[in-house]
VEXTIVO-519218 format. One line per 3 residues: number of its first residue (from 1); their letters; for each residue z, y, x of N, C-alpha, C. Coordinates in nm, 2 decimals, padded with zeros to 4 digits, m for minus. Example, Ala and Ser with C-alpha at 12.3 -4.5 7.8 and 13.67 -1.06 7.14 Angstrom:
BEGIN
1 = AS = 00.78/m00.57/01.32/00.78/m00.45/01.23/00.78/m00.33/01.32 | 00.71/m00.22/01.28/00.71/m00.11/01.37/00.79/00.00/01.29
! end
This chain:
BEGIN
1 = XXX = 01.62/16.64/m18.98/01.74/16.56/m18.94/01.69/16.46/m18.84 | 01.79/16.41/m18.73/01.76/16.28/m18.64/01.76/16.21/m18.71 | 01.63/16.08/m18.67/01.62/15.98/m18.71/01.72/15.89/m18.68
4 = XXX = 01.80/15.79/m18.72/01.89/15.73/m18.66/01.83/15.63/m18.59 | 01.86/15.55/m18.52/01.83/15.44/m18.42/01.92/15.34/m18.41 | 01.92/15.26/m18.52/01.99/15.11/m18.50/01.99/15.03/m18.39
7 = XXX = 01.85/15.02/m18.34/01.88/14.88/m18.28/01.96/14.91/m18.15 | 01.99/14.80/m18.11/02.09/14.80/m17.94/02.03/14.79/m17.86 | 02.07/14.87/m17.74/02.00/14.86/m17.62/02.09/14.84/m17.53
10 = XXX = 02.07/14.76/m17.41/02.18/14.73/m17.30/02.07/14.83/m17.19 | 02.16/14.92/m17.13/02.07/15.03/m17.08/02.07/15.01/m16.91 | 02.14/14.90/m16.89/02.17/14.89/m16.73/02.20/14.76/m16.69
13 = XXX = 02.08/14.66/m16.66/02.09/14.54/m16.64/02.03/14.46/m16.48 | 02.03/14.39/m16.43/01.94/14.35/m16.31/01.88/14.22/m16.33 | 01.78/14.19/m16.27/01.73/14.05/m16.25/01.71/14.05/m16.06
16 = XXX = 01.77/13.90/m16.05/01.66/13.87/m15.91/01.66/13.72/m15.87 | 01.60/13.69/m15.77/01.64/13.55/m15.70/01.67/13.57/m15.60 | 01.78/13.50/m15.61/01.90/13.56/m15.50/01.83/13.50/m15.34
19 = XXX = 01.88/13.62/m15.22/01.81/13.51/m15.15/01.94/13.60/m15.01 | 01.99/13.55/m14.93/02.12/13.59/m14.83/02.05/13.69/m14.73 | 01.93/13.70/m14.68/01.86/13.77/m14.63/01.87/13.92/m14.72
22 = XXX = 01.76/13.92/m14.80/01.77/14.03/m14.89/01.83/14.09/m14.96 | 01.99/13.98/m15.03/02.09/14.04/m15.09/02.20/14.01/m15.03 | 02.23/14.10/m14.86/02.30/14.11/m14.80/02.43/14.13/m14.90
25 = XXX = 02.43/14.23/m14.96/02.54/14.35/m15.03/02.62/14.24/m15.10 | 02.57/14.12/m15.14/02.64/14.01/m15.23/02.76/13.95/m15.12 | 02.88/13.97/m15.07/02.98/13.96/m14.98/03.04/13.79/m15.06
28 = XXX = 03.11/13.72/m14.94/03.22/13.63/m14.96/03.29/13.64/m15.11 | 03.34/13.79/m15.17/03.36/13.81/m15.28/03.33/13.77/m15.42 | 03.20/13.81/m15.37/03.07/13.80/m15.51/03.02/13.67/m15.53
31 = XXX = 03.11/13.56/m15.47/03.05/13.47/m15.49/02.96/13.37/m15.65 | 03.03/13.46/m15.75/02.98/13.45/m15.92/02.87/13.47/m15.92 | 02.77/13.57/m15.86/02.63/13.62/m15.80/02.58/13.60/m15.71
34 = XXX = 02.63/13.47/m15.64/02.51/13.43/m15.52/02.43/13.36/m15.60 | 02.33/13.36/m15.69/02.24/13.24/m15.79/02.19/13.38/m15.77 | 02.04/13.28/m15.89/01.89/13.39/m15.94/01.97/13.42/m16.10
37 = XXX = 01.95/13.52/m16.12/01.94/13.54/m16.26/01.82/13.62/m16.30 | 01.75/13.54/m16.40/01.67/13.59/m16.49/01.66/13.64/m16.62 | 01.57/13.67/m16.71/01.59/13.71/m16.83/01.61/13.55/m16.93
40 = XXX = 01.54/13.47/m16.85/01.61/13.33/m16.91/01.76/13.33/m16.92 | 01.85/13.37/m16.85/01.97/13.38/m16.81/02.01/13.49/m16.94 | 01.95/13.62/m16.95/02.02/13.75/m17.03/01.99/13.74/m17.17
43 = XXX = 01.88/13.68/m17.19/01.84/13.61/m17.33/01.98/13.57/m17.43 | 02.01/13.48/m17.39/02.09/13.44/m17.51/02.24/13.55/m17.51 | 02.26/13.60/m17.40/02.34/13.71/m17.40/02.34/13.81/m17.49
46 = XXX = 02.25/13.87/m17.50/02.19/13.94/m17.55/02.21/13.95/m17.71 | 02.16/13.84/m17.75/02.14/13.81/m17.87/02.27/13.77/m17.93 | 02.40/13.72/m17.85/02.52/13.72/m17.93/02.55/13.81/m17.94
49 = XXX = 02.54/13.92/m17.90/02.59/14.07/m17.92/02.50/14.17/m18.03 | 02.41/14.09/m18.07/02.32/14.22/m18.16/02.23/14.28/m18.10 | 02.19/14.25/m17.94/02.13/14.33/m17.89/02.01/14.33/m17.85
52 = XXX = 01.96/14.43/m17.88/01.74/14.38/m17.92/01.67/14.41/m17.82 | 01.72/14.48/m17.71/01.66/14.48/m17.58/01.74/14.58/m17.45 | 01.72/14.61/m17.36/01.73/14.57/m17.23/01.65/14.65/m17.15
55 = XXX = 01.73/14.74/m17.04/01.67/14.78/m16.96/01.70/14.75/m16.81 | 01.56/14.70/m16.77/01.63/14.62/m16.63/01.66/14.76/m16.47 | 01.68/14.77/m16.39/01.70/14.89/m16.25/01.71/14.78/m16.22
58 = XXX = 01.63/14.86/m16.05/01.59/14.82/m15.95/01.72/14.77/m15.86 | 01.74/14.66/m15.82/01.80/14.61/m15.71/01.76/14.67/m15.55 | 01.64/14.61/m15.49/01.57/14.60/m15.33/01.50/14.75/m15.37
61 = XXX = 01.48/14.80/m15.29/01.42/14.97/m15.24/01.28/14.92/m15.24 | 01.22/14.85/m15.30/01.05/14.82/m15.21/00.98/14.81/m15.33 | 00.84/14.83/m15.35/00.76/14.88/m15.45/00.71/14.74/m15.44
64 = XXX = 00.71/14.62/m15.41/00.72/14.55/m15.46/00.76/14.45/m15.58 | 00.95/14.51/m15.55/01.02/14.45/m15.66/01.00/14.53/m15.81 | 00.94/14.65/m15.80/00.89/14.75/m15.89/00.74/14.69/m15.94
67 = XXX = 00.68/14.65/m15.90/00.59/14.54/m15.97/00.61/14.42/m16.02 | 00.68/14.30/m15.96/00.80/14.21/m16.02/00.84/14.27/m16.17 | 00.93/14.39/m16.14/01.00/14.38/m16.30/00.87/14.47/m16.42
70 = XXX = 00.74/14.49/m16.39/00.66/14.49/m16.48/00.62/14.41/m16.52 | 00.58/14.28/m16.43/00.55/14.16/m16.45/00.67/14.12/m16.56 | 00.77/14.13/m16.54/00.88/14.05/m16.61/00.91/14.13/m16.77
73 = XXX = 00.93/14.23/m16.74/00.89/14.30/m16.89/00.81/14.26/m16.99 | 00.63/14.26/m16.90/00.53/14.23/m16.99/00.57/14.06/m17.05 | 00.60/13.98/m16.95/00.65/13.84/m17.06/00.77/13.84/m17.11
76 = XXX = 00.83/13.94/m17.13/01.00/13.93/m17.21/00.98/14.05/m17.30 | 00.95/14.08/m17.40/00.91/14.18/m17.53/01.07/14.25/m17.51 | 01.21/14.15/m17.45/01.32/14.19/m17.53/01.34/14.33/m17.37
79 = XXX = 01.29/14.31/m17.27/01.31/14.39/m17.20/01.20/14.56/m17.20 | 01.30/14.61/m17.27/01.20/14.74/m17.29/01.18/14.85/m17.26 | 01.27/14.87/m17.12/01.24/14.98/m16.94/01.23/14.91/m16.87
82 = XXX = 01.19/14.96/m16.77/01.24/14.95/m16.60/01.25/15.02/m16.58 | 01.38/15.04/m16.49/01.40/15.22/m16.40/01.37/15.12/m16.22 | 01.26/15.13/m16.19/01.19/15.08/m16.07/01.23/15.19/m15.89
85 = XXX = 01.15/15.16/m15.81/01.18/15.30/m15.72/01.05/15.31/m15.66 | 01.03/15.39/m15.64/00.95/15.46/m15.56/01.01/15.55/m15.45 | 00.94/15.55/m15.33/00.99/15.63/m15.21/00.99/15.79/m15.23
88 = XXX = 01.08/15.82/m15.32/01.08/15.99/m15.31/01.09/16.05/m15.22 | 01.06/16.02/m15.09/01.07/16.10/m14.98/00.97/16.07/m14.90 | 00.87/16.03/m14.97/00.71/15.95/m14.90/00.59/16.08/m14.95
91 = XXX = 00.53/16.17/m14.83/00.44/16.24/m14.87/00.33/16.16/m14.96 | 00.35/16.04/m14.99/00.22/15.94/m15.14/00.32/15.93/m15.23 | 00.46/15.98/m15.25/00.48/15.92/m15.41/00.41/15.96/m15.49
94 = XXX = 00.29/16.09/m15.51/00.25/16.09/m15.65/00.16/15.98/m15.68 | 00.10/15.93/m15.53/m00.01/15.79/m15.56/00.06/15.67/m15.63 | 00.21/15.64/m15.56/00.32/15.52/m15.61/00.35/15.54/m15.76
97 = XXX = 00.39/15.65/m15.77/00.39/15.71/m15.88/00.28/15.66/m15.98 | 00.18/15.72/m15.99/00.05/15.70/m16.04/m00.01/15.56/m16.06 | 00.07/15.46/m15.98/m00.04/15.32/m15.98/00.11/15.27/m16.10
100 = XXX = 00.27/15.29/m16.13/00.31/15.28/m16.21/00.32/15.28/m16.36 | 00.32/15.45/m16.33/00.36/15.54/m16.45/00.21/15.51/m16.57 | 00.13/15.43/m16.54/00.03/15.42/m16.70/00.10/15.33/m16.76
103 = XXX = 00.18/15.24/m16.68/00.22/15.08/m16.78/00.37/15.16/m16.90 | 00.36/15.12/m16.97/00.43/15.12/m17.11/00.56/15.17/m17.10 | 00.63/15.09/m17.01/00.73/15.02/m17.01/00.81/15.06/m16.86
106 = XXX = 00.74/15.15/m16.80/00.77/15.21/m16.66/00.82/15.33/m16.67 | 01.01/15.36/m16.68/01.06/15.47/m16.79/01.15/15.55/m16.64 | 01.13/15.52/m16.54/01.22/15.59/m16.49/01.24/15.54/m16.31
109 = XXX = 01.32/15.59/m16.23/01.35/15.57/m16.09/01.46/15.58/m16.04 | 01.51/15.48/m15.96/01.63/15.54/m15.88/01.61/15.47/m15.75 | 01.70/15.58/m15.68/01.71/15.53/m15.50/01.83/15.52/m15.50
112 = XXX = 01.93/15.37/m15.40/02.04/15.36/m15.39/02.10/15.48/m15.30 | 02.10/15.59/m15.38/02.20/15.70/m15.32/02.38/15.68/m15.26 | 02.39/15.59/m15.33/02.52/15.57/m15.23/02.53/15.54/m15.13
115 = XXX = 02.44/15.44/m15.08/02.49/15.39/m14.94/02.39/15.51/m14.86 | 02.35/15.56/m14.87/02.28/15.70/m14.73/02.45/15.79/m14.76 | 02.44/15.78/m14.63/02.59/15.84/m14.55/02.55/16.00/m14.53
118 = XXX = 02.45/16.02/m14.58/02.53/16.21/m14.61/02.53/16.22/m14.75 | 02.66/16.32/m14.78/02.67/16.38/m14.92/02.62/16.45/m15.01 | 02.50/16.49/m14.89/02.45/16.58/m14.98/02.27/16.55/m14.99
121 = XXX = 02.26/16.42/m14.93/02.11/16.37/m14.94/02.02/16.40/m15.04 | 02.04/16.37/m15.14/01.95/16.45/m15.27/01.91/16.60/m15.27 | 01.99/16.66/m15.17/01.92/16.79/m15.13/01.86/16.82/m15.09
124 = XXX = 01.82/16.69/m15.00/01.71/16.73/m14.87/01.56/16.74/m14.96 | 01.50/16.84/m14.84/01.37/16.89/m14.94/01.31/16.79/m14.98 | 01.22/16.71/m14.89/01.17/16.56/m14.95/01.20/16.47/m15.03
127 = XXX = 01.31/16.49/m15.06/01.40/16.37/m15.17/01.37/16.45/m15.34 | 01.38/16.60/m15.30/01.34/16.72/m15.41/01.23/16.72/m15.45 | 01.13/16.71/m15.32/00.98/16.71/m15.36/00.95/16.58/m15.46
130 = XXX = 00.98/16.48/m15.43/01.00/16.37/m15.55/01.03/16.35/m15.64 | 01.18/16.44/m15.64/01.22/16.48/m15.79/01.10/16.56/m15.89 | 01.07/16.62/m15.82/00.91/16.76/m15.90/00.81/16.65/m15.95
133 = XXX = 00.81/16.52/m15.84/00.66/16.43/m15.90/00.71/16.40/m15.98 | 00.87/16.34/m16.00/00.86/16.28/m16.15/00.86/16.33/m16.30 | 00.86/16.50/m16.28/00.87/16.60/m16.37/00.72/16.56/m16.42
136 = XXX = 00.60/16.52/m16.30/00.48/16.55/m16.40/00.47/16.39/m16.44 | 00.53/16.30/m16.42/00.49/16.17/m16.47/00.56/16.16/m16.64 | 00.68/16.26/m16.62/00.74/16.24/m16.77/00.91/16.09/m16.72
139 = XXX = 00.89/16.08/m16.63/01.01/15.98/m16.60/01.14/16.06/m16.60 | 01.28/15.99/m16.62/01.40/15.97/m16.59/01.41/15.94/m16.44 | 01.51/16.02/m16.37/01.58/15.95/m16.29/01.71/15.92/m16.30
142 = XXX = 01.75/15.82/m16.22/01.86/15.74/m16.22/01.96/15.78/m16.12 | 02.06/15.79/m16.17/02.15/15.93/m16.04/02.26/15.77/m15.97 | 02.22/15.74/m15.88/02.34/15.64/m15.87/02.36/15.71/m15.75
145 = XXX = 02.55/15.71/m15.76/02.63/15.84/m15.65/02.79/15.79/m15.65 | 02.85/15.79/m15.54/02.99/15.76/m15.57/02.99/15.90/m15.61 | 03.18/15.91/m15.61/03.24/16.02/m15.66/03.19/16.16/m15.55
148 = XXX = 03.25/16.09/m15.45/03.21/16.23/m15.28/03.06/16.27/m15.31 | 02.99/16.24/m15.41/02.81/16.27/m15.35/02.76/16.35/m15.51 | 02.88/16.33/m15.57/02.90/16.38/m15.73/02.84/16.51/m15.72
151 = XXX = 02.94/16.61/m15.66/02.89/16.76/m15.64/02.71/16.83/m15.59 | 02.66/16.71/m15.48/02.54/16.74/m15.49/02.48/16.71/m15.59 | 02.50/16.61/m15.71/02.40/16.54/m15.78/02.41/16.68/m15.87
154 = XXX = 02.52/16.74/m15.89/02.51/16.82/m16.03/02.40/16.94/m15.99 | 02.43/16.98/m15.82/02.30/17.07/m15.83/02.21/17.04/m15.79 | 02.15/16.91/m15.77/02.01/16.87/m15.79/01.98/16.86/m15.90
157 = XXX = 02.08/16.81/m16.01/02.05/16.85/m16.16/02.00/17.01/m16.20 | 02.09/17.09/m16.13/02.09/17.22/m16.19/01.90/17.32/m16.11 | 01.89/17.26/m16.00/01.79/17.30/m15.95/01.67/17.27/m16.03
160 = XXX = 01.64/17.14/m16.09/01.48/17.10/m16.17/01.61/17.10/m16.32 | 01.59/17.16/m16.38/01.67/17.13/m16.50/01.49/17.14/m16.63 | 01.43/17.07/m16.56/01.33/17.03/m16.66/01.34/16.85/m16.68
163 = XXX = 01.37/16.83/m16.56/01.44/16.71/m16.54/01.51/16.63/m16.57 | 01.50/16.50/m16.66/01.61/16.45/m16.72/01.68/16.35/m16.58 | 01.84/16.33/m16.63/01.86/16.29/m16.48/02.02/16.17/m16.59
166 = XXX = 01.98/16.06/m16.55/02.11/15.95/m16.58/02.18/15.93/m16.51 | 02.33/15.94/m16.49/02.43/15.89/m16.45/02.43/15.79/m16.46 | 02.45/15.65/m16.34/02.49/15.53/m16.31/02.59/15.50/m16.33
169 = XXX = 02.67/15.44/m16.44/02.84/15.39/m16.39/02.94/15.52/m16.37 | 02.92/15.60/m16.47/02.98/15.71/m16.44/03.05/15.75/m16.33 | 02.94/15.76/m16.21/03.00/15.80/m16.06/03.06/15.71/m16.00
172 = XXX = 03.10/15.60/m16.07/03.19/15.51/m15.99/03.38/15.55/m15.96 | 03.38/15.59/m16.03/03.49/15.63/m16.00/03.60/15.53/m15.97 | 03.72/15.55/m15.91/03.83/15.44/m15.85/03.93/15.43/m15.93
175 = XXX = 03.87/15.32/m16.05/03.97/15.28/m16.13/04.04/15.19/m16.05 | 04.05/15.16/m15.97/04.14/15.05/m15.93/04.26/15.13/m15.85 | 04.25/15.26/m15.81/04.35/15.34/m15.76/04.39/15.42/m15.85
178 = XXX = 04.34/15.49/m16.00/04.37/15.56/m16.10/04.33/15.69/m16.06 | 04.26/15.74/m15.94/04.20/15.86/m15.92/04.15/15.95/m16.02 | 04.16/16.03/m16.07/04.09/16.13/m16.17/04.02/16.22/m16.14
181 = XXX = 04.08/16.30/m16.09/04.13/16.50/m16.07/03.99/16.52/m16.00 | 03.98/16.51/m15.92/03.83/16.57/m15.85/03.72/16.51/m15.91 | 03.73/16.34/m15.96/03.60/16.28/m16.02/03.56/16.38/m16.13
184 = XXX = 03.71/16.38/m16.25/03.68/16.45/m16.37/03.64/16.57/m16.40 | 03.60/16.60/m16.24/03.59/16.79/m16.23/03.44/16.77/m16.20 | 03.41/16.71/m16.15/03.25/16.68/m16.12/03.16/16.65/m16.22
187 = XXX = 03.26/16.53/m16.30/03.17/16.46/m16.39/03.13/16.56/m16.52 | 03.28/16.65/m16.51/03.26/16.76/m16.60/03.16/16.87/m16.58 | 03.13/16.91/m16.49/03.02/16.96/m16.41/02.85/16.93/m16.45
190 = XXX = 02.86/16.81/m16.42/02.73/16.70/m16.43/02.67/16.76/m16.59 | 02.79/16.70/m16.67/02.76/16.70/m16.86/02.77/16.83/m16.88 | 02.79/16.93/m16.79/02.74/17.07/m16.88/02.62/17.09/m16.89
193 = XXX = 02.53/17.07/m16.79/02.41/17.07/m16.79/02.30/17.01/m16.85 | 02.20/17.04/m16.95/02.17/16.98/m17.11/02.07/16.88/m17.03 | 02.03/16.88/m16.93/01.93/16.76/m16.87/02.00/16.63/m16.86
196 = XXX = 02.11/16.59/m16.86/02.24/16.50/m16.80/02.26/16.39/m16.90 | 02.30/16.31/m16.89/02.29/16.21/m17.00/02.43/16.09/m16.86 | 02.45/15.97/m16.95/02.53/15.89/m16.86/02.55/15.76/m16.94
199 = XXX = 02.58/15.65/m16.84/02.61/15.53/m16.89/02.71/15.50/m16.83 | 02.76/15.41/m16.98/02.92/15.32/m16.97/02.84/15.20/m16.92 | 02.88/15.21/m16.77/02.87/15.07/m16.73/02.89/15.05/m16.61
202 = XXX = 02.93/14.97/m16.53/03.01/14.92/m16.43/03.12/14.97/m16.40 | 03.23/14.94/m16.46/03.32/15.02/m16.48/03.43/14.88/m16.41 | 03.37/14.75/m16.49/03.50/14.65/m16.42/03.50/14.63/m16.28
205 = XXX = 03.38/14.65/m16.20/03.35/14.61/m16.11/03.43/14.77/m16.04 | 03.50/14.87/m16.04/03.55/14.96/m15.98/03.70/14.93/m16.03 | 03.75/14.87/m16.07/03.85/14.83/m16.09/03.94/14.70/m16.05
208 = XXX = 04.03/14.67/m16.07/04.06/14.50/m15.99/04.00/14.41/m16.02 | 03.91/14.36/m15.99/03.85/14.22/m16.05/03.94/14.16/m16.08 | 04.03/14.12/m16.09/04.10/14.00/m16.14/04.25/13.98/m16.24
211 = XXX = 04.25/14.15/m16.21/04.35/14.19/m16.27/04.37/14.29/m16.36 | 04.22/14.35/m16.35/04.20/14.48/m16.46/04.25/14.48/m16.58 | 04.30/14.58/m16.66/04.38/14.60/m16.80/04.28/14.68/m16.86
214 = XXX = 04.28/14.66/m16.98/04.21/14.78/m17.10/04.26/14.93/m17.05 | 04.37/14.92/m17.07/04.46/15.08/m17.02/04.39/15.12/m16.88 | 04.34/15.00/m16.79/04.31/15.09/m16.65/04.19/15.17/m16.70
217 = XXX = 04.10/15.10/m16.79/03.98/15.18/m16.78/03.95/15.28/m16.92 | 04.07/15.23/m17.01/04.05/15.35/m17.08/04.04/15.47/m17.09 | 04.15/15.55/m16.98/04.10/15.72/m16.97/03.99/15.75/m16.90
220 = XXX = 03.89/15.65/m16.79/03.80/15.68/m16.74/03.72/15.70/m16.83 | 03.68/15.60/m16.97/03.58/15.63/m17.08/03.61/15.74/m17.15 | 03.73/15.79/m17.18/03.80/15.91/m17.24/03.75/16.03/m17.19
223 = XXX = 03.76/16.02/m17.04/03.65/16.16/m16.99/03.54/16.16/m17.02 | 03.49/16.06/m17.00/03.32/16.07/m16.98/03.31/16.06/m17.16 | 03.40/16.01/m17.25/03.35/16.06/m17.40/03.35/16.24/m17.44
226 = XXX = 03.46/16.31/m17.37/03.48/16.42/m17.39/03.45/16.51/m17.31 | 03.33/16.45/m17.19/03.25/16.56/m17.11/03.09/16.55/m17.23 | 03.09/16.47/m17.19/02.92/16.40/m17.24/02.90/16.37/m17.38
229 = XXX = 02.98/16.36/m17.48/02.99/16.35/m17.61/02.93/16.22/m17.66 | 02.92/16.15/m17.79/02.86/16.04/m17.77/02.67/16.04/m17.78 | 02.68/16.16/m17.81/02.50/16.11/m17.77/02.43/16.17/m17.63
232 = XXX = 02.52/16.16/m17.58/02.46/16.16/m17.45/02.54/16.04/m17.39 | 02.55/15.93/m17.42/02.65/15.87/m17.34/02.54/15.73/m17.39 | 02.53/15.63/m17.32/02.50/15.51/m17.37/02.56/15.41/m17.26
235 = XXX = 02.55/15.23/m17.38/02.62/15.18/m17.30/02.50/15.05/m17.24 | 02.61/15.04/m17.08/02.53/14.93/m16.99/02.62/14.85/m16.97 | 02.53/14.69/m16.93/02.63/14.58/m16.88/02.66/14.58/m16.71
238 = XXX = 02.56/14.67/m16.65/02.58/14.61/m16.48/02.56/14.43/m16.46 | 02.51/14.39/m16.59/02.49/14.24/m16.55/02.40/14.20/m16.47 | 02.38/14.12/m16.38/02.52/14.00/m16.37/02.59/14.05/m16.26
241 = XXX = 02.63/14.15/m16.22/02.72/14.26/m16.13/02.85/14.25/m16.18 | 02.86/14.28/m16.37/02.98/14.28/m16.37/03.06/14.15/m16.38 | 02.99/14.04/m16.37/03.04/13.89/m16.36/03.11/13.84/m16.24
244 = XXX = 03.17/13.95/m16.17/03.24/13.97/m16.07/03.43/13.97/m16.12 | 03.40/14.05/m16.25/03.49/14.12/m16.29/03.50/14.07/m16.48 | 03.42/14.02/m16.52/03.43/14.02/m16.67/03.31/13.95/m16.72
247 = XXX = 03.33/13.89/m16.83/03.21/13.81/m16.85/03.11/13.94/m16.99 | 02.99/13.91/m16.97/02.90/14.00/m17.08/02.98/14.03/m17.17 | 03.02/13.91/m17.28/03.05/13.97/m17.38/03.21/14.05/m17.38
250 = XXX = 03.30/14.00/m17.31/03.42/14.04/m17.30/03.40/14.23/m17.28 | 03.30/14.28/m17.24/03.26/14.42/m17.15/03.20/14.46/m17.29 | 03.13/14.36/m17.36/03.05/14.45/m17.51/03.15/14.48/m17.56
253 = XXX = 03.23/14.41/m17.64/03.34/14.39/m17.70/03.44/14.49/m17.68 | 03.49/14.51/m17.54/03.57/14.64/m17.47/03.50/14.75/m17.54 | 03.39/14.78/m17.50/03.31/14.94/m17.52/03.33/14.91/m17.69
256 = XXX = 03.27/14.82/m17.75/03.30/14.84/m17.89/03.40/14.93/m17.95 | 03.53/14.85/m17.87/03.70/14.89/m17.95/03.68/15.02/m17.92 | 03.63/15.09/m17.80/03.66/15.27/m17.75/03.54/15.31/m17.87
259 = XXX = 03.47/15.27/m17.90/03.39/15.34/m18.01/03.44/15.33/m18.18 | 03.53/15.22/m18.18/03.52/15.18/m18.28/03.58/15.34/m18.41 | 03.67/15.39/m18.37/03.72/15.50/m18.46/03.59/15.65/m18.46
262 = XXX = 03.47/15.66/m18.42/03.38/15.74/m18.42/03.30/15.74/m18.53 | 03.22/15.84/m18.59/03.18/15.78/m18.70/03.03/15.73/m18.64 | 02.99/15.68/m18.75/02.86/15.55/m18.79/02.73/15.59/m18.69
265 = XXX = 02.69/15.66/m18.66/02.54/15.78/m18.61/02.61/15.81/m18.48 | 02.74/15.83/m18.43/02.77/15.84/m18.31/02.81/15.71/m18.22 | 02.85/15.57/m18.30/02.85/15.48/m18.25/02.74/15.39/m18.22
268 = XXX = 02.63/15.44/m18.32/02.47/15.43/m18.27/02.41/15.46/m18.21 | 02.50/15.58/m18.15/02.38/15.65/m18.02/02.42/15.57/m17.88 | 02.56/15.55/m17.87/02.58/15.51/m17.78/02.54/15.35/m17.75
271 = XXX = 02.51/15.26/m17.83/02.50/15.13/m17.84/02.33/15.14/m17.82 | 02.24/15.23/m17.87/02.10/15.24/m17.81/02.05/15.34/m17.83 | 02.07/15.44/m17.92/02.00/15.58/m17.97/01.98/15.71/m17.81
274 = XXX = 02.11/15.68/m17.77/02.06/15.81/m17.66/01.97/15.66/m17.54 | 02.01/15.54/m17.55/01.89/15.52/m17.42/01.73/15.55/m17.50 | 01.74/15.51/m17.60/01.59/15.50/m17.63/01.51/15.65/m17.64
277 = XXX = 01.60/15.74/m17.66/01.55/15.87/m17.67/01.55/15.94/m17.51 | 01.65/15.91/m17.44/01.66/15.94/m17.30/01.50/15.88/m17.23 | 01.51/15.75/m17.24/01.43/15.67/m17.14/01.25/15.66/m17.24
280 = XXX = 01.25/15.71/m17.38/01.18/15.71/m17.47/01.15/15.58/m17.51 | 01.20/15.51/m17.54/01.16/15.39/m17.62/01.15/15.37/m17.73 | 01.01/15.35/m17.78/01.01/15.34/m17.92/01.07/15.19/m17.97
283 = XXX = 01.13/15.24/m18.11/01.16/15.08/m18.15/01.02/15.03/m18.15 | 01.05/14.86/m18.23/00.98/14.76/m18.22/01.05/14.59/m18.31 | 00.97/14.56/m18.38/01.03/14.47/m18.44/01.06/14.35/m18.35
286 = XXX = 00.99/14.34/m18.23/01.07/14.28/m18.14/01.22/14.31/m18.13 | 01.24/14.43/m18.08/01.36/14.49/m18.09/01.49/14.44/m18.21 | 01.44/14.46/m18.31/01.49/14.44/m18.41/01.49/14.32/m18.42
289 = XXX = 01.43/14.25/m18.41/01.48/14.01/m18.42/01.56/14.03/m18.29 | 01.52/14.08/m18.18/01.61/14.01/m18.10/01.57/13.92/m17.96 | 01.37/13.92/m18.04/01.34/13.81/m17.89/01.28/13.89/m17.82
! end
């Protein structure tokens, strides 16, 4: 029988120091996120919600910031991944690779796939040949894709299906226009395939910031409960991204209520059982206090 897995995990978080140069992407809008946020910052967050650790993704594309959040892990017990990057399209990732993958706590990769303006980028052979090195490191990758780039991701899923592969923000889809029909066909696509896993998270930040309803984003979670089931499904904050749109706890609280009628072992998986089993995280009494 599965072991069950109490503790909580927030499976999709960021840290940085903000700086206008390097975080161009932070617009006139985002003004809530022009600051540093640190784990000094996510700490007490954290901990009003029950939640015993934290997996931080990479912001900046550079293997530097991928050293940063090792550093930051090793002094924060509560942070217990990084999904870092490495240049999957660099004939040295298995060296990049290799100077990571011994540290503990180094669970996975992603490349900002959205903003590269073809659709079908993850297909290109060198982006593949990277996908193969992370097969021998034992890593996750981190699928982050709008909706339009959805179709390639499922068959770069289907191609290495030894490959475990996470959905970011379930595709992003445009709650703010109520689009479904094509997302739900893709996304349904993605979760057939037993490698596939996905997170609830950034979901306010695709919707109106200012005006979003429970109702807008409830049937988006409705799919992704009834493609992906709940243990393949876990939940992320997108913090401090979704502070754009909703504050931490108001976003825990939300995912709570869509879980709340599931039974006991499926409401566990999604609050941390499928990250820690996806990303392999063993518990830890750290974990469990909270610091």
């Amino acid at each position: 029988m599965e072991a069950q897995h109490a503790v909580r995990i927030d499976s999709h978080q960021h840290f940085w120091r903000y700086s206008p140069a390097q975080h161009g992407w932070i617009d006139d809008r985002m003004g809530a996120i022009r600051r540093d946020f640190g784990p000094e910052h996510l700490g007490p967050l954290l901990a009003d919600c029950g939640i015993g650790g934290c997996i931080t993704v990479q912001v900046d594309q550079t293997l530097d910031e991928t050293r940063s959040m090792l550093t930051t892990a090793d002094a924060h017990p509560f942070v217990v991944g990084v999904v870092g990057w490495v240049d999957l399209r660099s004939p040295a990732v298995g060296e990049q690779l290799r100077a990571f993958a011994s540290h503990p706590r180094f669970v996975g990769v992603r490349h900002i796939v959205q903003g590269e303006p073809d659709p079908r980028f993850v297909l290109q052979e060198d982006f593949q040949r990277g996908i193969r090195a992370l097969q021998e490191f034992g890593l996750v990758y981190d699928v982050l894709v709008y909706p339009h780039q959805l179709a390639a991701a499922v068959e770069l899923a289907e191609r290495h299906p030894q490959q475990s592969f996470v959905l970011d923000h379930l595709a992003k889809p445009r709650i703010a226009t109520g689009e479904r029909s094509t997302w739900a066909r893709d996304l349904a696509s993605f979760a057939r395939l037993p490698n596939t896993s996905c997170k609830v998270s950034g979901m306010v930040t695709e919707a109106d910031w200012k005006h979003w309803r429970e109702s807008d984003l409830q049937p988006f979670f409705c799919t992704a409960l009834e493609s992906f089931g709940p243990r393949r499904l876990m939940y992320g904050s997108d913090w401090p991204v979704c502070l754009v749109a909703s504050g931490y706890r108001r976003w825990f609280d939300l995912v709570q209520s869509w879980l709340a009628d599931l039974p006991a072992f499926d409401r566990q998986q999604v609050l941390g059982g499928t990250a820690a089993r996806v990303y392999g995280i063993a518990d830890s009494p750290e974990m469990r206090n909270g610091s």
